[in-house]
PDB file of the backbone (N, CA, C, O) and the ligand in Angstrom, with CONECT records:
HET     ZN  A 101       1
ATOM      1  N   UNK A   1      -6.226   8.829  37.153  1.00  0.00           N
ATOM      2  CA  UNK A   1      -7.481   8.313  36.568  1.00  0.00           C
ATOM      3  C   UNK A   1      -8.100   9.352  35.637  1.00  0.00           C
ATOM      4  O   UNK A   1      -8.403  10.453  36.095  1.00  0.00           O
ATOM      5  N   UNK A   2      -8.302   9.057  34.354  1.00  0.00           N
ATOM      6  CA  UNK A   2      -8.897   9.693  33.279  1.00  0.00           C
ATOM      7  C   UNK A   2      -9.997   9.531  33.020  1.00  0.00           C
ATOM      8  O   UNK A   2     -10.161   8.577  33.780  1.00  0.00           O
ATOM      9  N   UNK A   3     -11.009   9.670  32.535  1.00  0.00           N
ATOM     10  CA  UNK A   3     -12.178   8.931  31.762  1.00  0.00           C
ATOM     11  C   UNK A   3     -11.913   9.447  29.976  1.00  0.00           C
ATOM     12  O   UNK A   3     -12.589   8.968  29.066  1.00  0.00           O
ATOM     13  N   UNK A   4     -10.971  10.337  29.788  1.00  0.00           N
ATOM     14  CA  UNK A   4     -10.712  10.644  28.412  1.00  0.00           C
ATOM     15  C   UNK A   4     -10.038   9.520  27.766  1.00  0.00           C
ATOM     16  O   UNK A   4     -10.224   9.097  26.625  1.00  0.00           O
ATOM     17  N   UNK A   5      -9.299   9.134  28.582  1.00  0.00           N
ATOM     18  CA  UNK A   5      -8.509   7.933  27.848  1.00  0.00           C
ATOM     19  C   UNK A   5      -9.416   6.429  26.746  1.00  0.00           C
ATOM     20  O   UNK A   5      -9.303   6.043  25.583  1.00  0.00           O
ATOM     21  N   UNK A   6     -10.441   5.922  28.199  1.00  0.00           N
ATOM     22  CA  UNK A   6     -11.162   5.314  27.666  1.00  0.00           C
ATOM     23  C   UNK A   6     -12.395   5.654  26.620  1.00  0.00           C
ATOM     24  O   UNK A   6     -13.088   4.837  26.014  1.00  0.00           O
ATOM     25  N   UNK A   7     -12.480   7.313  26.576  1.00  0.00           N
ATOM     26  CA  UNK A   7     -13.524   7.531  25.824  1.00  0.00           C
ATOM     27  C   UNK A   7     -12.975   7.765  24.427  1.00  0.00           C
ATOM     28  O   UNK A   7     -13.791   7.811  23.507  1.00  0.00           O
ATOM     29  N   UNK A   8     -11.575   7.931  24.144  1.00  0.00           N
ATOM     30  CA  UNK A   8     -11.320   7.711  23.230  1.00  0.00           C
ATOM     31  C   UNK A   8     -10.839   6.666  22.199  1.00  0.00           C
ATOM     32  O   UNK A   8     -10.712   6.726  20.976  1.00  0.00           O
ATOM     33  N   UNK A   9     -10.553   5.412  23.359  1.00  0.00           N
ATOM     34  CA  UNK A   9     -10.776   4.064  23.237  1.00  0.00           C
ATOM     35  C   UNK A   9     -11.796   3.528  22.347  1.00  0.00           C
ATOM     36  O   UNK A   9     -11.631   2.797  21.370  1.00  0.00           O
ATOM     37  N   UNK A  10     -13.077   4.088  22.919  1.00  0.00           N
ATOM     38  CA  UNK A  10     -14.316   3.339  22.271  1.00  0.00           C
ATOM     39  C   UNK A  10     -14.222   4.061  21.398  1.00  0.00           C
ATOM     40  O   UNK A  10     -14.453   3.459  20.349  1.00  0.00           O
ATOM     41  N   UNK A  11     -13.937   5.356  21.205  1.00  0.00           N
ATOM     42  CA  UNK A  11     -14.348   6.378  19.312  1.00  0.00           C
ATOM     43  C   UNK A  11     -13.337   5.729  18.685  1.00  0.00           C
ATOM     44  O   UNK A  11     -13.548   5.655  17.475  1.00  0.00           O
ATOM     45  N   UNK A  12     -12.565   5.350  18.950  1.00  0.00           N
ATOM     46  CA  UNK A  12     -11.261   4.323  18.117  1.00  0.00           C
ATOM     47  C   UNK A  12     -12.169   3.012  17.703  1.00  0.00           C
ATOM     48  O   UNK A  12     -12.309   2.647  16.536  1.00  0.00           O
ATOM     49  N   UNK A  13     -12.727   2.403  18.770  1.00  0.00           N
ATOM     50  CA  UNK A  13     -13.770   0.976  18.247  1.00  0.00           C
ATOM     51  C   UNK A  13     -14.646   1.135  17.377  1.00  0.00           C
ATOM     52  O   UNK A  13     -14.677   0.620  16.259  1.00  0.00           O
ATOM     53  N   UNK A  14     -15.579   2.031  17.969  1.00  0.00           N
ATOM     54  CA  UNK A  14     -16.759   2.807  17.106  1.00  0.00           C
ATOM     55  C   UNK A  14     -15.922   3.088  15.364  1.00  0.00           C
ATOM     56  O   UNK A  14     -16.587   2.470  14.533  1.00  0.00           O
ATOM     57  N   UNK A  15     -15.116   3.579  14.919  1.00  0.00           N
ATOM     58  CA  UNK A  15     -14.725   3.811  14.176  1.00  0.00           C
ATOM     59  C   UNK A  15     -14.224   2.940  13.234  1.00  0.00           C
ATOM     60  O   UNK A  15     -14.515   3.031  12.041  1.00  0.00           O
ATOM     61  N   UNK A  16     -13.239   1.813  13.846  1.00  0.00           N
ATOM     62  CA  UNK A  16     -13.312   0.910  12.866  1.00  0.00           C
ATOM     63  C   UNK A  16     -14.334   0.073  12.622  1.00  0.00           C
ATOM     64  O   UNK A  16     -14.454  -0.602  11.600  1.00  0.00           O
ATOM     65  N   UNK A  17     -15.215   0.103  13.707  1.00  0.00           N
ATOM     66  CA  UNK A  17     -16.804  -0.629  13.416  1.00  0.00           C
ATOM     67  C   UNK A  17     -17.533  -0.225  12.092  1.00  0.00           C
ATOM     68  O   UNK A  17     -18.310  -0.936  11.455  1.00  0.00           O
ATOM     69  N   UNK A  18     -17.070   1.264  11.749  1.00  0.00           N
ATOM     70  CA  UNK A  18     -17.401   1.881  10.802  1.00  0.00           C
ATOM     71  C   UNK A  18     -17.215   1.541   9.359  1.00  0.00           C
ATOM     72  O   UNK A  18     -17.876   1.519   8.320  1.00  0.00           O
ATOM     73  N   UNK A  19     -15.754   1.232   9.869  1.00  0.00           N
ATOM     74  CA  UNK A  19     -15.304   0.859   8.335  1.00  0.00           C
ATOM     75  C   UNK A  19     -15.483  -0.292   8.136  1.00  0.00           C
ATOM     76  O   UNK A  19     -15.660  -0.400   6.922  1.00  0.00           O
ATOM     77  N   UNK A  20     -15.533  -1.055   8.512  1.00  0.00           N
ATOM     78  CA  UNK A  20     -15.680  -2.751   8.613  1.00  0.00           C
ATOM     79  C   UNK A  20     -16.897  -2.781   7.620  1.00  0.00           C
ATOM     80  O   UNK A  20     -16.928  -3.259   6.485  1.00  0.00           O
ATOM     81  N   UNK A  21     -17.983  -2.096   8.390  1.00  0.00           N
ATOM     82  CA  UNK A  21     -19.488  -1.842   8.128  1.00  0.00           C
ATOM     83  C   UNK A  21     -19.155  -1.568   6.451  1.00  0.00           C
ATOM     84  O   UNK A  21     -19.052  -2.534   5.694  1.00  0.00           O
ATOM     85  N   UNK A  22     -19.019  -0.340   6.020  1.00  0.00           N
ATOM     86  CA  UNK A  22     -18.738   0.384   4.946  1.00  0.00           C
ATOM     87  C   UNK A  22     -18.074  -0.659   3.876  1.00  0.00           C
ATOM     88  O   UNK A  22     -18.611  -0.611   2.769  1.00  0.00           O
ATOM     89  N   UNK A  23     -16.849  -1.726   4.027  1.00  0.00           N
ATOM     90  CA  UNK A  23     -16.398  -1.915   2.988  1.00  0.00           C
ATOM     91  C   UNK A  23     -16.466  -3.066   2.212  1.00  0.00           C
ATOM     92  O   UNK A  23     -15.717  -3.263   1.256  1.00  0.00           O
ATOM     93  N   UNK A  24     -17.747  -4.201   2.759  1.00  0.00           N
ATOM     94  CA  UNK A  24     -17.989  -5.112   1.739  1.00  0.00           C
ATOM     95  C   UNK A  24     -19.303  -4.074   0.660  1.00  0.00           C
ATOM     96  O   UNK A  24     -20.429  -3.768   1.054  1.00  0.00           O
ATOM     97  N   UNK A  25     -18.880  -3.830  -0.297  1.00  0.00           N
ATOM     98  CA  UNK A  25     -20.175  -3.807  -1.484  1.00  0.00           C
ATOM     99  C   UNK A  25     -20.173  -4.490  -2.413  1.00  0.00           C
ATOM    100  O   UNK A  25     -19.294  -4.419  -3.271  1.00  0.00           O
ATOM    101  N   UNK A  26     -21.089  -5.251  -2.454  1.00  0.00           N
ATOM    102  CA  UNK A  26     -21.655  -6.208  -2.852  1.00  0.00           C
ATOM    103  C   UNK A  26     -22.263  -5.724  -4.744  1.00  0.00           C
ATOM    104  O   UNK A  26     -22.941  -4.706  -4.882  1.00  0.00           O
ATOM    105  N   UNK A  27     -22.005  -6.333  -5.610  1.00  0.00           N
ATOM    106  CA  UNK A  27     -22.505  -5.706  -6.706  1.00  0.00           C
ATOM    107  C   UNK A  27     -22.212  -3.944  -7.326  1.00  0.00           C
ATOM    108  O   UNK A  27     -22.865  -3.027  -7.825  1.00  0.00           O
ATOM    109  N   UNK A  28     -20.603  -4.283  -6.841  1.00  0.00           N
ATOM    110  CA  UNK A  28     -20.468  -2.510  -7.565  1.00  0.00           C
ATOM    111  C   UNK A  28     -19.220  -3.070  -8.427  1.00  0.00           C
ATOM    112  O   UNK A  28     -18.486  -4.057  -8.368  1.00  0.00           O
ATOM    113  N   UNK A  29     -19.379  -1.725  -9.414  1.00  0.00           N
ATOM    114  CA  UNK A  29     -17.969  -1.562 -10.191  1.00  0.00           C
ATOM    115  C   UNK A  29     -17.338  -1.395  -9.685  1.00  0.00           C
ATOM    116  O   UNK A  29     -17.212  -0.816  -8.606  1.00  0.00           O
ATOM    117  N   UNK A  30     -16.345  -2.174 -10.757  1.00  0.00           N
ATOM    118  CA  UNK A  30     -15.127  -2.032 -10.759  1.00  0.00           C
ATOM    119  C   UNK A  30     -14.182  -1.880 -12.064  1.00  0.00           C
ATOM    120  O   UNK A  30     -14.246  -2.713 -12.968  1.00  0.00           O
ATOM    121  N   UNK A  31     -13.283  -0.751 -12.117  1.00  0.00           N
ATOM    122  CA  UNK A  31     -12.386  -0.137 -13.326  1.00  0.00           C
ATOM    123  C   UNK A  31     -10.873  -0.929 -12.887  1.00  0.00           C
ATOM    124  O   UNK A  31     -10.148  -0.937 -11.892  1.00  0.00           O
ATOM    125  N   UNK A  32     -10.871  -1.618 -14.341  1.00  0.00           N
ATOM    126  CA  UNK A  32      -9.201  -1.579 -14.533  1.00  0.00           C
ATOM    127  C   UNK A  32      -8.023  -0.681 -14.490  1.00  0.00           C
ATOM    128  O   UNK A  32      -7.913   0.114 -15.423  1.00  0.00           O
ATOM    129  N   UNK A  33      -7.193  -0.681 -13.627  1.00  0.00           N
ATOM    130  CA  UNK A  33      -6.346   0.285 -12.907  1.00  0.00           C
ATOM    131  C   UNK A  33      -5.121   0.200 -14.403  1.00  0.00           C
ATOM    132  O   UNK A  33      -4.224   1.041 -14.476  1.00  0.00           O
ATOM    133  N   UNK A  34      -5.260  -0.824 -15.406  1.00  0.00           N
ATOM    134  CA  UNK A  34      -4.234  -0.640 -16.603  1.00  0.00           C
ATOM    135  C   UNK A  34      -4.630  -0.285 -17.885  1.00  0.00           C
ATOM    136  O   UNK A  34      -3.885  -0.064 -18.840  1.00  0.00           O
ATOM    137  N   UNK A  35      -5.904  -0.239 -17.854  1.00  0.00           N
ATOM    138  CA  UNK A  35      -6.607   0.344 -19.155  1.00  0.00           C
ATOM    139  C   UNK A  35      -6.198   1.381 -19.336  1.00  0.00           C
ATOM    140  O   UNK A  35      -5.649   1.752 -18.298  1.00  0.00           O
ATOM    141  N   UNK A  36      -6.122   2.320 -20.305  1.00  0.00           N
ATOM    142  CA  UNK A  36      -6.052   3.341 -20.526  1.00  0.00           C
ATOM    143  C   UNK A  36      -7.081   4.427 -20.116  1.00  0.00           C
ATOM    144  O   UNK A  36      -7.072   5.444 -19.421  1.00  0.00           O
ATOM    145  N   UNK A  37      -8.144   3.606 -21.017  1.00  0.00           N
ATOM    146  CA  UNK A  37      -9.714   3.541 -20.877  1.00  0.00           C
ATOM    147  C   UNK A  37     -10.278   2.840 -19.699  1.00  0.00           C
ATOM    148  O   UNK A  37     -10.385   1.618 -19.803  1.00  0.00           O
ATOM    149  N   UNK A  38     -10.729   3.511 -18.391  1.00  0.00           N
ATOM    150  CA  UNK A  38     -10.951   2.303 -17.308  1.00  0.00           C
ATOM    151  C   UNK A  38     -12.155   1.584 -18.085  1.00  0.00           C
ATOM    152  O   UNK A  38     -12.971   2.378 -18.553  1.00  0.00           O
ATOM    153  N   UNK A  39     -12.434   0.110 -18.327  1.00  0.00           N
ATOM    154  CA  UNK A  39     -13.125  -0.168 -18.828  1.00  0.00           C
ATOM    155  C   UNK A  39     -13.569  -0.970 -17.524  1.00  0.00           C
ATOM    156  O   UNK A  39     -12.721  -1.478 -16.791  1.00  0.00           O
ATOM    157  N   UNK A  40     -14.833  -1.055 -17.286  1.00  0.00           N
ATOM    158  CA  UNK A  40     -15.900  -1.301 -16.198  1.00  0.00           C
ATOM    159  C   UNK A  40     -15.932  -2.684 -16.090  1.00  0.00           C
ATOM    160  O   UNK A  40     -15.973  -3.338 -17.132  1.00  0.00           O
ATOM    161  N   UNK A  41     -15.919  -3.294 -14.921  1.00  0.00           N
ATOM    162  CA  UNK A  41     -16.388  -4.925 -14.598  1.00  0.00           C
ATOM    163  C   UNK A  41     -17.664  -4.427 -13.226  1.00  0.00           C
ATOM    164  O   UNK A  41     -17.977  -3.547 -12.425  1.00  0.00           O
ATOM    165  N   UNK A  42     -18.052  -5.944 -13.829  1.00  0.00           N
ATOM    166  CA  UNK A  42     -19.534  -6.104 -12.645  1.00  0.00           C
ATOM    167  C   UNK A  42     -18.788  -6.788 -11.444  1.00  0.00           C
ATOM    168  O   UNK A  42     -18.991  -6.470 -10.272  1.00  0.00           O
ATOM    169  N   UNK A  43     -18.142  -7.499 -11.741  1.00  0.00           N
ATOM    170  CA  UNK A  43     -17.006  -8.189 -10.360  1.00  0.00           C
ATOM    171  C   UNK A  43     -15.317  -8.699 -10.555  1.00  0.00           C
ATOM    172  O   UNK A  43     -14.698  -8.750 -11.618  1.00  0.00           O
ATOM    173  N   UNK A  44     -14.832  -9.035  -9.229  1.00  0.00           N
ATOM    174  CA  UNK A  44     -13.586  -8.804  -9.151  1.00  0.00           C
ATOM    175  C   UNK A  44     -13.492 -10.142 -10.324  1.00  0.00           C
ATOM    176  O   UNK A  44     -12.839  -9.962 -11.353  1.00  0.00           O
ATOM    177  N   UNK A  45     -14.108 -11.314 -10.105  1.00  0.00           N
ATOM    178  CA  UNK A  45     -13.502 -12.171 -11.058  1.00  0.00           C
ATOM    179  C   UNK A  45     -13.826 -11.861 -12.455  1.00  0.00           C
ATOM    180  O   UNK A  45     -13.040 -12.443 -13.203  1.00  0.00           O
ATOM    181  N   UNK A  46     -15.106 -10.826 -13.371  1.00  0.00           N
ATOM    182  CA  UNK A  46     -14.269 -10.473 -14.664  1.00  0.00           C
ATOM    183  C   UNK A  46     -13.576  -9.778 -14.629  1.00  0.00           C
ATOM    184  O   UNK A  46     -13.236  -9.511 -15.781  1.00  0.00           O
ATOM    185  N   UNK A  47     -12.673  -8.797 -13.400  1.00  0.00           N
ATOM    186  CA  UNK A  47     -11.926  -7.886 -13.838  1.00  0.00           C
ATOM    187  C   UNK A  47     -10.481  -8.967 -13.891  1.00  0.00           C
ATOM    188  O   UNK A  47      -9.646  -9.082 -14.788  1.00  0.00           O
ATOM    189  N   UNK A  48     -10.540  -9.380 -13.115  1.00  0.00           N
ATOM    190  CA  UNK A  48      -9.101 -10.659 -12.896  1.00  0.00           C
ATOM    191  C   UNK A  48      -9.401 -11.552 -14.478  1.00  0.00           C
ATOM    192  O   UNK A  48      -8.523 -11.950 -15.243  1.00  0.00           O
ATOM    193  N   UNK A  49     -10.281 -11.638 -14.581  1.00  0.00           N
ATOM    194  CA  UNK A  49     -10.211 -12.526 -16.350  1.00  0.00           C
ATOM    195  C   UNK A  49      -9.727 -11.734 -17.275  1.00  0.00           C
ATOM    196  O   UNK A  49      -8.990 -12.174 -18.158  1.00  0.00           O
ATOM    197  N   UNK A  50     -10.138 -10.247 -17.183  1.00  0.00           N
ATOM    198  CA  UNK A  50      -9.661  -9.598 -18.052  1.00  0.00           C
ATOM    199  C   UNK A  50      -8.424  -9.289 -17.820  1.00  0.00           C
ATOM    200  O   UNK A  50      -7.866  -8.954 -18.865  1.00  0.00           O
ATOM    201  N   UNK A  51      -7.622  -9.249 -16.740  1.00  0.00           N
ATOM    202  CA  UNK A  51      -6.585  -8.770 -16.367  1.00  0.00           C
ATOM    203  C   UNK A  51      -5.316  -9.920 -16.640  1.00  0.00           C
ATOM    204  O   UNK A  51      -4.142  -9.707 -16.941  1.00  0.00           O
ATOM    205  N   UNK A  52      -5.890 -10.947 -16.458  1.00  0.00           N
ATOM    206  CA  UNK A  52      -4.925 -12.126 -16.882  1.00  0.00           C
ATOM    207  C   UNK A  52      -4.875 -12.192 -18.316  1.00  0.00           C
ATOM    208  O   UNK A  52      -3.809 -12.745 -18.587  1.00  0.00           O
ATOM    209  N   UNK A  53      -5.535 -11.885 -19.442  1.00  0.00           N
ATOM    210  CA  UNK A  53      -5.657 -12.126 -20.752  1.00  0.00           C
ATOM    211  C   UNK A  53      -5.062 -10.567 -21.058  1.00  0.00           C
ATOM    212  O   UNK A  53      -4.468 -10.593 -22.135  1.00  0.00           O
ATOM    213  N   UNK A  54      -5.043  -9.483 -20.565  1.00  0.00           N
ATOM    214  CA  UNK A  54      -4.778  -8.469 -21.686  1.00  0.00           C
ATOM    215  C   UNK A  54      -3.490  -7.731 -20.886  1.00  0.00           C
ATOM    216  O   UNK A  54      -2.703  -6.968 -21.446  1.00  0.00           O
ATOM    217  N   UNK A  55      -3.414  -8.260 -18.912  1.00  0.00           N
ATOM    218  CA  UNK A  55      -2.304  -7.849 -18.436  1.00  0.00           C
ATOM    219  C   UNK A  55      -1.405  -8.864 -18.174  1.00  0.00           C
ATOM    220  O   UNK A  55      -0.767  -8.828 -17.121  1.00  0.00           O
ATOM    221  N   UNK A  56      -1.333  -9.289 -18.548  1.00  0.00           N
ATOM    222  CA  UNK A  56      -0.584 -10.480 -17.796  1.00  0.00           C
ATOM    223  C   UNK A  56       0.882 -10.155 -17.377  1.00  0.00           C
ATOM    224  O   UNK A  56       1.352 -10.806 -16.444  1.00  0.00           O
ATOM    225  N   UNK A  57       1.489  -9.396 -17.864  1.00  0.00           N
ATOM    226  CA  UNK A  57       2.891  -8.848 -17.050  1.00  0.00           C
ATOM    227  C   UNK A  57       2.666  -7.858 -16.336  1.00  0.00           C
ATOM    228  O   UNK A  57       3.530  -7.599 -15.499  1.00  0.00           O
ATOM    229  N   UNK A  58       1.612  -7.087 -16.401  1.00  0.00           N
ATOM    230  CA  UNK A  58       1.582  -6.288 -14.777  1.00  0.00           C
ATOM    231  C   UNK A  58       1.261  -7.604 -13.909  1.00  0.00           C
ATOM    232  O   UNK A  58       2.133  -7.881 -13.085  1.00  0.00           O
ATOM    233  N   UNK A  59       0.294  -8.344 -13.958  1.00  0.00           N
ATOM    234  CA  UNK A  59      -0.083  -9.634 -12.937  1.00  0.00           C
ATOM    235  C   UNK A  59       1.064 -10.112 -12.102  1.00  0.00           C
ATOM    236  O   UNK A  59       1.203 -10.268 -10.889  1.00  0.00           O
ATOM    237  N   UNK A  60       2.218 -10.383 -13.644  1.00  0.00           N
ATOM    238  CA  UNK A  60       3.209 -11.376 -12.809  1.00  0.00           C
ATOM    239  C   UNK A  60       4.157  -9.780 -12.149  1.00  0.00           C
ATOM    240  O   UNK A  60       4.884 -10.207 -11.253  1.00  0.00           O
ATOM    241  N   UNK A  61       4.288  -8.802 -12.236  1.00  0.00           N
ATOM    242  CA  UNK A  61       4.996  -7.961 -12.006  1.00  0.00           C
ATOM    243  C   UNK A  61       4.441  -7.800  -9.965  1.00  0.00           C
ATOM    244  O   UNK A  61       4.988  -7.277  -8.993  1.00  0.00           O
ATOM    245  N   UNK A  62       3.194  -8.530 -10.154  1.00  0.00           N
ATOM    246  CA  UNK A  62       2.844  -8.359  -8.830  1.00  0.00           C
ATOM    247  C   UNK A  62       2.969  -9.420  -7.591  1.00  0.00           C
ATOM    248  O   UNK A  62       2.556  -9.296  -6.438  1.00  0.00           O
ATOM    249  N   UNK A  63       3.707 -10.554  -8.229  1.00  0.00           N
ATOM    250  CA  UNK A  63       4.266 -11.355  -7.591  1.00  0.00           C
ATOM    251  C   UNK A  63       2.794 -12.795  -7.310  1.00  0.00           C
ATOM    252  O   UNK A  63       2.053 -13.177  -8.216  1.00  0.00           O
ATOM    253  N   UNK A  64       2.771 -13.079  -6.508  1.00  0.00           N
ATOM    254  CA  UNK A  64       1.554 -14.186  -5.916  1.00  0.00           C
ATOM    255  C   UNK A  64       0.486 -13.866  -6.168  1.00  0.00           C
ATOM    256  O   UNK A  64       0.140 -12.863  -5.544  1.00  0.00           O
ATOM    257  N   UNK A  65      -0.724 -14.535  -7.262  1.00  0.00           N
ATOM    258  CA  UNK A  65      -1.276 -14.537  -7.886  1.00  0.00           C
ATOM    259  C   UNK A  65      -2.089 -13.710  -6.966  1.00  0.00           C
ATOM    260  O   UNK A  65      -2.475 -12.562  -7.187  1.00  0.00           O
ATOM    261  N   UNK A  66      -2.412 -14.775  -5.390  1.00  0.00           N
ATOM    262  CA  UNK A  66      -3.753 -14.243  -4.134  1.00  0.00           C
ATOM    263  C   UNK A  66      -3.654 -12.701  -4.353  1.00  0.00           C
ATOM    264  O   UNK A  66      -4.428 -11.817  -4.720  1.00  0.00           O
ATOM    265  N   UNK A  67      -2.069 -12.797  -3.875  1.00  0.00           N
ATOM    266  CA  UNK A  67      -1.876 -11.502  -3.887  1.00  0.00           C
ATOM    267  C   UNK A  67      -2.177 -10.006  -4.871  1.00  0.00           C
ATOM    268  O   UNK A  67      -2.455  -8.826  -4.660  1.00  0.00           O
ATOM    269  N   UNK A  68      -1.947 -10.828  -5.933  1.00  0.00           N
ATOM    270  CA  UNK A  68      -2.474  -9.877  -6.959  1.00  0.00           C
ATOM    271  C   UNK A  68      -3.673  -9.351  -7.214  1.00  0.00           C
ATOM    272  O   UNK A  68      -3.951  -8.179  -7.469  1.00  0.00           O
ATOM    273  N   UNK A  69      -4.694 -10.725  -7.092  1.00  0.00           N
ATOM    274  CA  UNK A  69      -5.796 -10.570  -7.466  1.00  0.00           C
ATOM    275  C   UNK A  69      -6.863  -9.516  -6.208  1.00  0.00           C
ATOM    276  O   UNK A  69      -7.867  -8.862  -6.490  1.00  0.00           O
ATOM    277  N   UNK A  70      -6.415  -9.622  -5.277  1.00  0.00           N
ATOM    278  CA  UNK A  70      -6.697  -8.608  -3.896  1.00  0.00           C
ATOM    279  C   UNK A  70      -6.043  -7.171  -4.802  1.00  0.00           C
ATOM    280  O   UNK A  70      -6.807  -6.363  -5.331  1.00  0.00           O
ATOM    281  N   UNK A  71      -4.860  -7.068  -4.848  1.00  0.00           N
ATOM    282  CA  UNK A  71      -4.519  -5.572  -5.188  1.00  0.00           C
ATOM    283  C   UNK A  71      -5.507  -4.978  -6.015  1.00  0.00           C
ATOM    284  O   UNK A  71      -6.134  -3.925  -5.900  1.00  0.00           O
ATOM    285  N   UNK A  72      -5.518  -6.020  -7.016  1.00  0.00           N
ATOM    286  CA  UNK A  72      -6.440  -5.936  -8.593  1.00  0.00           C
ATOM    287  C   UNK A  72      -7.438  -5.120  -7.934  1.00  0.00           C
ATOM    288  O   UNK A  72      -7.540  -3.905  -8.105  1.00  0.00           O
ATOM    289  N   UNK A  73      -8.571  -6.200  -6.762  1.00  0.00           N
ATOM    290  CA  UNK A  73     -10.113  -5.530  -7.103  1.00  0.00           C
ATOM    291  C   UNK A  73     -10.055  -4.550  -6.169  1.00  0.00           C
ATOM    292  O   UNK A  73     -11.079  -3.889  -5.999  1.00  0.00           O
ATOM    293  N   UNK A  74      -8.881  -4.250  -5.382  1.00  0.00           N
ATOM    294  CA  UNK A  74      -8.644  -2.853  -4.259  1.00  0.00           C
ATOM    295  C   UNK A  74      -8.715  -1.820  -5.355  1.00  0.00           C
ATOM    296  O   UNK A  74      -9.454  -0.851  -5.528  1.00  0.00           O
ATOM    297  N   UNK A  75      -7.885  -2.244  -5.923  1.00  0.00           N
ATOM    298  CA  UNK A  75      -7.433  -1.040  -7.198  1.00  0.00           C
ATOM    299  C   UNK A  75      -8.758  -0.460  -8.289  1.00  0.00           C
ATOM    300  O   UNK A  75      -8.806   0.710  -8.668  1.00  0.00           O
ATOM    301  N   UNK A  76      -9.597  -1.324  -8.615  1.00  0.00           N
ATOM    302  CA  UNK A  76     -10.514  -1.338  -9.419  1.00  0.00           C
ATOM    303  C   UNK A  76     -11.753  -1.015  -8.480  1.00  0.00           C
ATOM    304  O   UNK A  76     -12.762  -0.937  -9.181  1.00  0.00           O
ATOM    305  N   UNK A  77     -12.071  -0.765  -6.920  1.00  0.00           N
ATOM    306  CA  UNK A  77     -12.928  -0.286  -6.326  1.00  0.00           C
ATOM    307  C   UNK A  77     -12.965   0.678  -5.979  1.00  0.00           C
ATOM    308  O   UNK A  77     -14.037   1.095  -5.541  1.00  0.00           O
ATOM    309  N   UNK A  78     -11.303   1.885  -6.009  1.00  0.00           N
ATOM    310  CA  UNK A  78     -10.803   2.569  -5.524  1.00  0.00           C
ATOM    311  C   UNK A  78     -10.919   3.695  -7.108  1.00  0.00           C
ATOM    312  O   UNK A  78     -11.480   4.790  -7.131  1.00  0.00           O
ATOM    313  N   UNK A  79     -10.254   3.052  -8.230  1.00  0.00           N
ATOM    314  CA  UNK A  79     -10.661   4.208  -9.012  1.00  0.00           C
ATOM    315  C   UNK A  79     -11.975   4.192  -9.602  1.00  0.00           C
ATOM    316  O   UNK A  79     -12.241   5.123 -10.362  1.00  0.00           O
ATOM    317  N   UNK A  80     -13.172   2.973  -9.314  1.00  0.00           N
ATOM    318  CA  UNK A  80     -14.168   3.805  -9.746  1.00  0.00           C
ATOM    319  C   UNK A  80     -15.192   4.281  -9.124  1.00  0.00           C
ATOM    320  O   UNK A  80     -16.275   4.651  -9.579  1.00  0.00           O
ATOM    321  N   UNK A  81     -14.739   4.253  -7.880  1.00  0.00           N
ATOM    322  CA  UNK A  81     -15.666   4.933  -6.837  1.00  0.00           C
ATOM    323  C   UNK A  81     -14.940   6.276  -6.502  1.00  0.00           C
ATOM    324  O   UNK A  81     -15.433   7.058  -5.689  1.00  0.00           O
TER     325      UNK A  81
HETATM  326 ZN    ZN A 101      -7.505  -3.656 -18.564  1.00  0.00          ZN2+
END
């Protein structure tokens, strides 16, 4: 019988509680991961408008559109934060 076991149980819960918390933001930029120039969107769907009109073979290079469009605004929250 431990009590470490379970106490590190809950800092494991506690923790992803954390991130859960942390990763909807609501109203932030987002940079195009193919620009040269990251050029800035207010949300994932103008960055996906822009991304279908000026990328469109990285898009299809990414297979299923859902799929893409998730990588897209991961990608575009990640380099401009
Ligand atoms: Zn772009």
């Amino acid at each position: 019988m431990s009590d470490s076991h379970a106490a590190r149980y809950v800092r494991q819960l506690r923790a992803q509680a954390k991130t859960a918390e942390a990763s909807p933001k609501p109203a932030e930029a987002l940079s195009c991961p193919y620009c040269s120039e990251a050029r800035m969107f207010e949300s994932d769907r103008q960055l996906w408008d822009h991304a279908t009109l000026e990328h469109a073979p990285n898009l299809k290079s990414l297979g299923d559109p859902n799929r893409a469009r998730i990588f897209l605004r991961e990608e575009g929250l990640r380099i401009s934060s």
